[in-house]
LOTORDREN-407673 format. One record per residue (C-alpha): residue number from 0; x, y, z. Coordinates in steps of 0.5 Angstrom, whole numbers. Example, Ala and Ser with C-alpha at 12.3 -4.5 7.8 and 13.67 -1.06 7.14 Angstrom:
BEGIN
+-----+-------+-------+-------+
| pos |     u |     v |     w |
+-----+-------+-------+-------+
|   0 |    25 |    -9 |    16 |
|   1 |    27 |    -2 |    14 |
+-----+-------+-------+-------+
This chain:
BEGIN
+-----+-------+-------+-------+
| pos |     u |     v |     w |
+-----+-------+-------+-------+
|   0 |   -37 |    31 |    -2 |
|   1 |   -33 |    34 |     4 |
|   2 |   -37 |    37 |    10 |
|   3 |   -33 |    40 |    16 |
|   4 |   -38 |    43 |    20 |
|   5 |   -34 |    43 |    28 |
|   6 |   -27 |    47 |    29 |
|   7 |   -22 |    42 |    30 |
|   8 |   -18 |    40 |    36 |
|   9 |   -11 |    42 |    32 |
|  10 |   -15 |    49 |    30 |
|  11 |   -12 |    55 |    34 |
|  12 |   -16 |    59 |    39 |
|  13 |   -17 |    65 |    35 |
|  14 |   -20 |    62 |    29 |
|  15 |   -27 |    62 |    27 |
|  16 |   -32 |    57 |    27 |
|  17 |   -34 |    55 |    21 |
|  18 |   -38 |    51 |    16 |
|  19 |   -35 |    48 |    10 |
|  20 |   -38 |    44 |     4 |
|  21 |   -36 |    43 |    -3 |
|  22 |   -34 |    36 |    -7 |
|  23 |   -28 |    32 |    -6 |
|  24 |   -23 |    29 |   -12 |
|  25 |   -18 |    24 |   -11 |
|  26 |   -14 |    18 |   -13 |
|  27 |   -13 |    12 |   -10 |
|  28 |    -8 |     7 |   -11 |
|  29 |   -10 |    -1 |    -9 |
|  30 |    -5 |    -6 |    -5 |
|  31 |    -5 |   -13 |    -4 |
|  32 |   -13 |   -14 |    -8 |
|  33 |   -15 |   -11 |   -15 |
|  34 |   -20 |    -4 |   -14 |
|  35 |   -24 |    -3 |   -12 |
|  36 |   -23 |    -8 |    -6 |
|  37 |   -16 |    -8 |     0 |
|  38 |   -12 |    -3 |     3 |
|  39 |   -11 |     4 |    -1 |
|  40 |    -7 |     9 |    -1 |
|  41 |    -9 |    16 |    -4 |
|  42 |    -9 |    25 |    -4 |
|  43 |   -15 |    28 |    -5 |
|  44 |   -16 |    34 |    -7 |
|  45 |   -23 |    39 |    -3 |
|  46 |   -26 |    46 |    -6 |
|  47 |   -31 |    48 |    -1 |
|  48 |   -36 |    54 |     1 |
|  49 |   -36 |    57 |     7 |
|  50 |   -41 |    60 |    12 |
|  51 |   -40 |    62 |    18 |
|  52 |   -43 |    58 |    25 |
|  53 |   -44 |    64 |    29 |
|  54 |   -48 |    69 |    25 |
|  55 |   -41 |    73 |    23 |
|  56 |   -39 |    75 |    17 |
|  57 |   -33 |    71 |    13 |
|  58 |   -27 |    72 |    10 |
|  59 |   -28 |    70 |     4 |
|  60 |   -33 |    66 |     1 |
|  61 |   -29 |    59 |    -1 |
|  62 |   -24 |    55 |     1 |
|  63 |   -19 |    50 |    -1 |
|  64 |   -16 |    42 |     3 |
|  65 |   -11 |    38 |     1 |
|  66 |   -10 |    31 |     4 |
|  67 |    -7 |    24 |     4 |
|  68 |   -11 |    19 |     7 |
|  69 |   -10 |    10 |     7 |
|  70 |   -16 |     6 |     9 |
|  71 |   -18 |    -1 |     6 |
|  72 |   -25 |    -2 |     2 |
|  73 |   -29 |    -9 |     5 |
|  74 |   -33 |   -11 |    -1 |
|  75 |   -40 |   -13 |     1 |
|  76 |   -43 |   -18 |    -4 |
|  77 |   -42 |   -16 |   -12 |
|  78 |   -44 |   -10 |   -12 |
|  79 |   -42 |    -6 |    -5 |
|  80 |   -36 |    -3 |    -2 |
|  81 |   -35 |    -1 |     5 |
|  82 |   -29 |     4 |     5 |
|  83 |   -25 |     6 |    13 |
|  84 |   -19 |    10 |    12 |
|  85 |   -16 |    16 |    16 |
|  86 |   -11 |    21 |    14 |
|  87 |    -9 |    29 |    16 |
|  88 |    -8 |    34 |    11 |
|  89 |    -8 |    43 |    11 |
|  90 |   -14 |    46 |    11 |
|  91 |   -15 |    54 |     9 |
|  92 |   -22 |    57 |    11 |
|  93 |   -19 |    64 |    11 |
|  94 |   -16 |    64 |    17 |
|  95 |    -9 |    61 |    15 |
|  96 |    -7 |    54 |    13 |
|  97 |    -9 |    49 |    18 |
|  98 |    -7 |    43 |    20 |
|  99 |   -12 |    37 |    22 |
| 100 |   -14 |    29 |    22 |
| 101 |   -18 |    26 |    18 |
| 102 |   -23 |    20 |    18 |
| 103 |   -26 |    18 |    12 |
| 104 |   -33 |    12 |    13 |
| 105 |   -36 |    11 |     5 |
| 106 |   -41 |     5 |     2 |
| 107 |   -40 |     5 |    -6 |
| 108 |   -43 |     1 |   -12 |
| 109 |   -40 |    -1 |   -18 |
| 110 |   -45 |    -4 |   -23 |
+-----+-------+-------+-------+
């Protein structure tokens, strides 16, 4: 799930502010250990819904991200991973194709 919820420091002055919410998909391609533990590498691709922060109108009511991100997955026990990774990619939330840095922090199960 991919939420975007603040406007960015990259973000130009006359954009607007606002929320994006929408699913993520994205692949990951392991280094040094087998998946899901060690150092990754991977795009990901978002869909997202937008609403305005300050009460306004948008333009459109759906946007798109794409990013590229490394990190490294600790494995907690059998069971768990804890993921850490950054990353930038392009943004459009209707104002243009925006540039932004990207932090990602998960935990994930494996049964």
């Amino acid at each position: 799930m991919s939420v975007a919820a603040f406007r960015g420091v990259f973000t130009p002055v006359n954009r607007r502010n606002v929320v994006a919410i929408g699913p993520e998909v994205g692949v990951r391609f392991h280094f040094i250990k087998d998946a899901p533990g060690g150092l990754w590498i991977g795009p990901s691709l978002s869909a997202v819904y937008l609403a305005e922060r300050t009460g306004g109108s948008v333009t459109r009511l759906f946007g798109w991200g794409l990013t590229a991100a490394v990190g490294y997955n600790f494995l907690l026990g059998d069971h768990f991973a804890l993921q850490l990774g950054v990353g930038g990619g392009f943004n459009d939330y209707g104002d243009g194709i925006d540039w932004a840095p990207h932090f990602r922090l998960g935990i994930g199960g494996r049964f």
